[in-house]
C-alpha positions as CSV (number, residue, x, y, z in Angstrom):
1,X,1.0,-13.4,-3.1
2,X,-0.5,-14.0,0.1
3,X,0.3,-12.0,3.3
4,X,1.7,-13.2,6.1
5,X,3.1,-16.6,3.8
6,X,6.5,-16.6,5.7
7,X,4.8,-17.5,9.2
8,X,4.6,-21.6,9.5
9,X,1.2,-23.1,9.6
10,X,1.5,-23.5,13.3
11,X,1.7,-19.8,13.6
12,X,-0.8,-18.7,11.6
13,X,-3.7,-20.7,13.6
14,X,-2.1,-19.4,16.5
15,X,-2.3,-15.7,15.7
16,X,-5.4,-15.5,12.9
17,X,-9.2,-16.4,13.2
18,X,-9.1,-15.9,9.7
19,X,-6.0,-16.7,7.3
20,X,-5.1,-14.2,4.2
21,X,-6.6,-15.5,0.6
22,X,-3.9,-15.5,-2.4
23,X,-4.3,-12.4,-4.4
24,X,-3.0,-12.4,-7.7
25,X,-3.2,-9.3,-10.6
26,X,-6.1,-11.2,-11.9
27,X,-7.8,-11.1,-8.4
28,X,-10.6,-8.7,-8.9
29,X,-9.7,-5.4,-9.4
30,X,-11.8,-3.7,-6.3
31,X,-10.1,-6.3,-4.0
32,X,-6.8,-6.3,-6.2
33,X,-6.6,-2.2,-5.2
34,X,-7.4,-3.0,-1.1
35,X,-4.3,-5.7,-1.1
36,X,-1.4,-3.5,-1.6
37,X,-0.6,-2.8,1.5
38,X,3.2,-1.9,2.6
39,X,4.4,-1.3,-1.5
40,X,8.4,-0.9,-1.2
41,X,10.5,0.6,-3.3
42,X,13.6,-0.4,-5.4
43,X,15.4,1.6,-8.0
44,X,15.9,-0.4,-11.1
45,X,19.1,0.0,-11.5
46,X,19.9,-2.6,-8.7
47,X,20.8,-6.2,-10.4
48,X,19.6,-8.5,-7.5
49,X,15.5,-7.6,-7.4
50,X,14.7,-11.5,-9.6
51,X,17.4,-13.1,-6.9
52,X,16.0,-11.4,-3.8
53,X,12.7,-12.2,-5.0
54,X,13.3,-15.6,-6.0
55,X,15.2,-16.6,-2.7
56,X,12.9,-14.8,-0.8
57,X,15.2,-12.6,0.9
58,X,12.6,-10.3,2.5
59,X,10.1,-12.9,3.3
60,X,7.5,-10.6,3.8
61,X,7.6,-8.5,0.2
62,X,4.2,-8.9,-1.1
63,X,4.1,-5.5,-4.1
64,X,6.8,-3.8,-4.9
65,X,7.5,-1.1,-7.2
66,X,10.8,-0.7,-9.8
67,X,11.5,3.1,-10.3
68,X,12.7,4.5,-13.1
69,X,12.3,7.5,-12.2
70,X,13.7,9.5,-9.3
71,X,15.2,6.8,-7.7
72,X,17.6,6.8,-11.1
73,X,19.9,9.6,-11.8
74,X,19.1,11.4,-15.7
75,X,22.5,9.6,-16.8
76,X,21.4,5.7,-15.9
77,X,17.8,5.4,-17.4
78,X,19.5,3.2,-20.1
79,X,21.3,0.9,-17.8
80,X,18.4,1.0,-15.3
81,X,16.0,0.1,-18.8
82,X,18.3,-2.9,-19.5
83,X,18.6,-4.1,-15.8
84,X,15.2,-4.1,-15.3
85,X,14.6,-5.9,-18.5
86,X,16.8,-9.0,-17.5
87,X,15.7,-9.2,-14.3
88,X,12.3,-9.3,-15.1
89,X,13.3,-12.4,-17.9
90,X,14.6,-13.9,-14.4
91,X,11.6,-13.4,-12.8
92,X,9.5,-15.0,-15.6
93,X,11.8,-18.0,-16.1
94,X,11.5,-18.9,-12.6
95,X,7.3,-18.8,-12.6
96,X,7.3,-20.8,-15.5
97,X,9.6,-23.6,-13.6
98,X,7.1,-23.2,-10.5
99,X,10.1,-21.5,-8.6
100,X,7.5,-18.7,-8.2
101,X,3.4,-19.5,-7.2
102,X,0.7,-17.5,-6.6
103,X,1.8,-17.6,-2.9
104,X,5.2,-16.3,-3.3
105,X,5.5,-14.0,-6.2
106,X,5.0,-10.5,-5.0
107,X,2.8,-8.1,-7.4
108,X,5.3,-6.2,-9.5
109,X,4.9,-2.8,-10.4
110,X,7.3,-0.3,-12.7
111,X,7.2,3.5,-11.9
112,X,8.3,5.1,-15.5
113,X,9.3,8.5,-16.4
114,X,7.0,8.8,-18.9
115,X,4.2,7.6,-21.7
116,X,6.5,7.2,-24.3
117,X,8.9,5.0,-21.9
118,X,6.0,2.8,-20.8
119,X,5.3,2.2,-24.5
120,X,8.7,0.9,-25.4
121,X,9.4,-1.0,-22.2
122,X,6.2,-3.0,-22.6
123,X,7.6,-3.7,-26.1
124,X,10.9,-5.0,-25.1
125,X,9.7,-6.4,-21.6
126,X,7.5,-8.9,-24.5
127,X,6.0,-11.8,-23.0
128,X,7.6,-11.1,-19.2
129,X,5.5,-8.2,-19.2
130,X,2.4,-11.0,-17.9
131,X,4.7,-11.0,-14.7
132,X,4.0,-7.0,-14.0
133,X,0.7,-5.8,-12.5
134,X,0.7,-2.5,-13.7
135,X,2.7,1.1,-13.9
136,X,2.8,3.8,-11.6
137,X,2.8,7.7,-13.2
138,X,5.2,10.0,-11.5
139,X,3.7,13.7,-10.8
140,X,0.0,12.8,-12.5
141,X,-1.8,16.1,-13.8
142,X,-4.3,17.2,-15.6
143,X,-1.5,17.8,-18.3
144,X,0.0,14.1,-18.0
145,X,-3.0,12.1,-17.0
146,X,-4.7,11.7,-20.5
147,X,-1.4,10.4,-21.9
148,X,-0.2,7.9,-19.9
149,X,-3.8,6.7,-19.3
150,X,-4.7,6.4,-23.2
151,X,-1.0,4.6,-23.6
152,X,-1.8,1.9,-20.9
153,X,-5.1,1.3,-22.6
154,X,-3.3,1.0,-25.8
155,X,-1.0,-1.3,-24.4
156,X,-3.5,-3.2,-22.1
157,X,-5.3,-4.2,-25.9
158,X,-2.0,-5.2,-27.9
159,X,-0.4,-7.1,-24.8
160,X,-3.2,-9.3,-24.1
161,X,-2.6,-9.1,-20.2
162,X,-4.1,-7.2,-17.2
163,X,-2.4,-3.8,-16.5
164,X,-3.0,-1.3,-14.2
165,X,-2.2,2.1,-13.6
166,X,-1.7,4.1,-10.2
167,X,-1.0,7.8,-10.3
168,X,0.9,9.3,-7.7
169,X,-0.5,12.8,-7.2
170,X,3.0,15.0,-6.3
171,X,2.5,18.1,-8.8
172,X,2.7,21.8,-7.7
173,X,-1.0,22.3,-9.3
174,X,-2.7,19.6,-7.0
175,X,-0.6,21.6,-3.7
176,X,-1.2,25.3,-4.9
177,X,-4.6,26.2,-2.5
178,X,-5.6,29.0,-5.4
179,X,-5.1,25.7,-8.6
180,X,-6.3,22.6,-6.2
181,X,-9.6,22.4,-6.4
182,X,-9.7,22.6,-10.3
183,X,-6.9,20.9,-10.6
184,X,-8.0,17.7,-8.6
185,X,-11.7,17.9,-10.6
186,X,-10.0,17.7,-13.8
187,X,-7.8,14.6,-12.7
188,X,-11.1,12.8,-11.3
189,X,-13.0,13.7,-14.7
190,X,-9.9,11.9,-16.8
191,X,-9.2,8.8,-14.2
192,X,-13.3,8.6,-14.4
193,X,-12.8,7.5,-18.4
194,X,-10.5,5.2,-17.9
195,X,-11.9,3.9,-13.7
196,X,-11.1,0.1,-15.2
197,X,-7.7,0.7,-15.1
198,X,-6.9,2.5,-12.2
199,X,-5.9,0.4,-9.0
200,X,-4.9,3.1,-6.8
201,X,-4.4,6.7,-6.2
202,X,-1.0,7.5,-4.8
203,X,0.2,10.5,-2.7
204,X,3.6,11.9,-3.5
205,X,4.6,13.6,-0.2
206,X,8.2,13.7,-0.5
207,X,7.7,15.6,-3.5
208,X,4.7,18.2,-2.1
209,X,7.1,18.4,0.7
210,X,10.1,19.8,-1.1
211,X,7.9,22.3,-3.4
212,X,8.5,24.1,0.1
213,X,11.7,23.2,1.3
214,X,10.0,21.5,3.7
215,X,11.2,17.9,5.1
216,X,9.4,16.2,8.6
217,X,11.3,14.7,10.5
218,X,11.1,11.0,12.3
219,X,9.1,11.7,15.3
220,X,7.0,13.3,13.1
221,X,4.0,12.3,10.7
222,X,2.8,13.5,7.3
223,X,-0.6,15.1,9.2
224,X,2.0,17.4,11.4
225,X,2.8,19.4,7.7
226,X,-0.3,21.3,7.5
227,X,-0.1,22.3,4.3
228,X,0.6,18.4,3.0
229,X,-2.5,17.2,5.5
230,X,-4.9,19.9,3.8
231,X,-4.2,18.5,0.6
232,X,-4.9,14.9,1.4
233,X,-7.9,15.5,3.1
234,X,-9.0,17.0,-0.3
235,X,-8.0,13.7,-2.2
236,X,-9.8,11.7,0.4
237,X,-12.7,14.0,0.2
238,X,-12.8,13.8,-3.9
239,X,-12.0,10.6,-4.4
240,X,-13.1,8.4,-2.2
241,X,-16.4,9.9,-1.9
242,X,-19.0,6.9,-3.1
243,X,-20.4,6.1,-5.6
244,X,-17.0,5.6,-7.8
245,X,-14.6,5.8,-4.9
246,X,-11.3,4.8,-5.3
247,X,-8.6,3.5,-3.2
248,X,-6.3,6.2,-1.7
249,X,-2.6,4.9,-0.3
250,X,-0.8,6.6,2.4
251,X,2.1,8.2,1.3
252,X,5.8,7.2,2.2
253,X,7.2,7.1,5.3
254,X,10.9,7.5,4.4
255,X,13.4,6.9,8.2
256,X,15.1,3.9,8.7
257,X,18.2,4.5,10.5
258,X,18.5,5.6,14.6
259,X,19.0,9.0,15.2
260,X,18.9,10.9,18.6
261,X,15.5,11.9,20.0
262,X,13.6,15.1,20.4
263,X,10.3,14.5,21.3
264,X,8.2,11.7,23.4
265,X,7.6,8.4,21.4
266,X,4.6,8.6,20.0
267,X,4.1,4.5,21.2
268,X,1.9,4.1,24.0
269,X,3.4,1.5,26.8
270,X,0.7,0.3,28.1
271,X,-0.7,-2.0,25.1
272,X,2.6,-3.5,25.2
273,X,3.0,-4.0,28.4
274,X,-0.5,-5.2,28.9
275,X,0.0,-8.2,25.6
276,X,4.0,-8.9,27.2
277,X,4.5,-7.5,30.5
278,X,8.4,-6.2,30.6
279,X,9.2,-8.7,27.1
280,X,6.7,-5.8,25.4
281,X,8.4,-3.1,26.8
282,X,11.3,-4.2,25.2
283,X,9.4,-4.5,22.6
284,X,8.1,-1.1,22.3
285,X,12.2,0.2,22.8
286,X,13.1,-1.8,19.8
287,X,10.7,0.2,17.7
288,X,11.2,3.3,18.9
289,X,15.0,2.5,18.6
290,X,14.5,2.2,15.2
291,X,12.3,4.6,14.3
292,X,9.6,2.9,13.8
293,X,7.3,4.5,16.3
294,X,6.6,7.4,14.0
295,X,5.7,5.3,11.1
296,X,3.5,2.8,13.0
297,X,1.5,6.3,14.4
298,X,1.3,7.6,10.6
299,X,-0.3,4.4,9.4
300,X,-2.4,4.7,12.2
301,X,-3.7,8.0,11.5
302,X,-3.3,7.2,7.6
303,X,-6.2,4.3,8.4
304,X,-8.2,6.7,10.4
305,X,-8.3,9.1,7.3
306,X,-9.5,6.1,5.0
307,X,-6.4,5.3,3.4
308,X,-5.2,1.6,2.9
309,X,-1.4,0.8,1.9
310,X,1.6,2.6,2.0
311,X,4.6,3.3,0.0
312,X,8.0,2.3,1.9
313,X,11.9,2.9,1.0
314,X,13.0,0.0,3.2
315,X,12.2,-3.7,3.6
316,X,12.0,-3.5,7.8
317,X,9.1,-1.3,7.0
318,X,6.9,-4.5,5.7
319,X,6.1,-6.2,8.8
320,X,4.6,-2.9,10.5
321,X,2.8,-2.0,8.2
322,X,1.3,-5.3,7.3
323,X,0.5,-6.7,11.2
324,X,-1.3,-2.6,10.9
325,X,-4.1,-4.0,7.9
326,X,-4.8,-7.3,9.5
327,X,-8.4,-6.9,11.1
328,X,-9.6,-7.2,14.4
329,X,-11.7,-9.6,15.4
330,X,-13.6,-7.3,17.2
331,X,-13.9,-5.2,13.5
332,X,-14.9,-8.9,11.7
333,X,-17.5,-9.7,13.9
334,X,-19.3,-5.9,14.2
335,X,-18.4,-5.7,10.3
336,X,-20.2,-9.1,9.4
337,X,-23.4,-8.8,11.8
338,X,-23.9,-5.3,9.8
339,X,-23.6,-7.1,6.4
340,X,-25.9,-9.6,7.7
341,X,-28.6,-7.7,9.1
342,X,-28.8,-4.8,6.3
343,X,-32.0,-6.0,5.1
344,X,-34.5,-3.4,6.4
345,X,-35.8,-5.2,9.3
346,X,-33.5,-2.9,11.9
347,X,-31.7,0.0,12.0
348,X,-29.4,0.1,14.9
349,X,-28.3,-3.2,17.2
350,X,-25.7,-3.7,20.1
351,X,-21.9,-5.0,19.5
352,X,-21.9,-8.2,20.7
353,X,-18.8,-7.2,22.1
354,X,-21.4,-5.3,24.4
355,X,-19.1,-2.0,23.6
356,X,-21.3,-0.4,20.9
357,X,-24.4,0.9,19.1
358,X,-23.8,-0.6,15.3
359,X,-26.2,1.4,12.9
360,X,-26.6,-0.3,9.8
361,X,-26.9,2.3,7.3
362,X,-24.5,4.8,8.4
363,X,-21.9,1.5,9.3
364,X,-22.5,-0.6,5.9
365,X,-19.8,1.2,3.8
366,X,-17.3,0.5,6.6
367,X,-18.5,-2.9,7.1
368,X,-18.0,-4.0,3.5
369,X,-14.6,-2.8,3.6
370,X,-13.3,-4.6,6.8
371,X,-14.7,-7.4,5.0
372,X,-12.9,-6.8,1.9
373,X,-9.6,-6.5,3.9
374,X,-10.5,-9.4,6.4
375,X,-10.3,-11.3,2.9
376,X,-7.1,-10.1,1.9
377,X,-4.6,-9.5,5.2
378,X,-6.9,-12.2,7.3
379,X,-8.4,-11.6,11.0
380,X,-6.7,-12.0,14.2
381,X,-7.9,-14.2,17.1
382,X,-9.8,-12.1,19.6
383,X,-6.5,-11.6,22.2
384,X,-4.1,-11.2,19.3
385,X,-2.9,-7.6,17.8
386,X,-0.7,-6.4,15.9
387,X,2.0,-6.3,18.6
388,X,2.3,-10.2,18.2
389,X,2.9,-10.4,14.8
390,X,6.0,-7.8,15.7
391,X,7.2,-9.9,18.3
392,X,8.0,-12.2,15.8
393,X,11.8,-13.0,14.5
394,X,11.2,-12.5,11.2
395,X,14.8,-12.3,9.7
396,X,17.2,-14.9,10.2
């Protein structure tokens, strides 16, 4: 896939400084587990996912994720296992005819119930299986993690393909203050063994939310639920933490529809008005109209917490999030002189944006990563934001 592949050529000189590289499941894994971005949702009992894919229905779907798990009911895992098995023959048919490049086919993920259902899918998914990235493990403990991990390494060995794994960390032991901290040290020591094969570490806040009835609302974010925010400052803290760090995803953002307002948009009007004048006021109403306000501040705040990506229920969700991951130019060029100049002659040197003190040591981690992501969702021009790519009619 490559992000942003729906724009025409014209449109992407316009808006980036930098264009978004092709990333593929053989891409290389510590880029591979920056490039997921917004990853949507489908529940595999629906029988259009190789069609909409294939005709590019949501032109900007770059990963998605097939659920067998919540998203079916207890009575349609067999139906859900066969749908998802034909599509999926679909989906490989139409690579092998070149309906489907490198550019266009989105990285393919299935979220299974279980070890033992991984084992036989990847059996009966037989050579198709080359067309999925990897699995996703529902509620990941120190109970579960050994299993699914050790059945994926299995598999990865038999298959002969690249698969990757991405726990989603959801389970009362990882929420419970008095368990947490064990709890989470135990699931780092078991993803440590098997740190080839793990992509991403996923946040399951709908789930930590209901262990208490709790539910936040669309004006809302994740970091409002205190007792949801504690936790995932503790995954950051634990597993992002260098040397080793993995990639941390924000968790999903779950409003799409309008509903009546309570409290103040949490979109500021001035950078609108400032890129459109009265156009990006409208703009900005749109968004909020639609709810999209709360989830363009959580990704905000989700970035500022050093998490990448984000799991979504609904296919408006993808342009926000993605125009939210492209670098800034201001970001490149800071990002690039630090890289540059980290070879002991200096320690600290002026922005050339004439804005800032860059230090190298303490700035080098961040600057590698802005790199890493300027590679993958590209670098806008120095006057372009994000707010231009969501100006753009995008459905048709």
């Amino acid at each position: 896939m490559r992000y942003f592949n729906h724009l025409p050529e014209l449109h992407l000189e316009g808006f980036f400084y930098k264009k978004p590289m092709v990333v593929n499941k053989y891409t290389d894994r510590t880029k591979l587990a920056y490039s997921l971005g917004p990853l949507l949702y489908m529940p595999a009992t629906r029988r259009d996912i190789a069609q909409l894919i294939m005709s590019n229905k949501y032109r900007e779907l770059t990963a998605l994720a097939i659920c067998l798990e919540d998203a079916v009911g207890d009575l349609e895992v067999a139906q859900a296992e066969e749908s998802l098995i034909s599509q999926m023959a679909t989906i490989e048919e139409a690579a092998a005819e070149g309906r489907l490049t490198d550019e266009t086919a989105p990285l393919i993920f299935i979220r299974v119930r279980s070890p033992h259902q991984m084992r036989e899918l990847s059996y009966r998914l037989g050579s198709s299986l080359e067309q999925v990235t990897g699995f996703v493990f529902p509620k990941f403990s120190s109970k579960t993690g050994e299993s699914f991990l050790a059945e994926l390494e299995q598999i990865n060995r038999q298959s002969g393909t690249v698969l990757y794994g991405m726990p989603i960390l959801e389970s009362p032991e990882v929420l419970h203050k008095e368990r947490r901290l064990d709890e989470l040290l135990h699931i780092k020591e078991i993803v440590g063994r098997y740190e080839e094969l793990i992509l991403n570490i996923r946040i399951g806040a709908t789930d930590l939310c209901g262990l208490y009835g709790l539910r936040r609302s669309s004006q809302m974010t994740v970091y409002d639920i205190a007792v949801v925010s504690e936790l995932i400052t503790d995954i950051v803290n634990l597993f992002s933490r260098e040397p080793g760090g993995y990639v941390v995803s924000g968790p999903v953002w779950e409003y799409f529809s309008n509903s009546q307002r309570i409290l103040k948009p949490q979109l500021r009007q001035t950078p609108f008005e400032k890129q459109f004048g009265s156009e990006g006021l409208r703009l900005r109403k749109e968004l909020i109209s639609k709810n999209f306000d709360g989830l363009i501040q959580e990704t905000l705040l989700d970035q500022a917490n050093g998490l990448v990506g984000k799991t979504i229920i609904h296919p408006s969700h993808l342009l926000p999030v993605q125009a939210m991951h492209v670098v800034s130019k201001e970001e490149y060029v800071d990002a690039l002189s630090i890289v540059q100049q980290a070879n002991g002659r200096k320690g600290v040197f002026k922005s050339e944006f004439q804005n800032k003190m860059n230090e190298i040591k303490p700035h080098l981690k961040w600057a590698e990563k802005i790199l890493m992501k300027s590679d993958i969702y590209g670098v806008f021009h120095e006057n372009s934001t994000f707010i231009d790519l969501l100006s753009e009619p995008v459905y048709t």
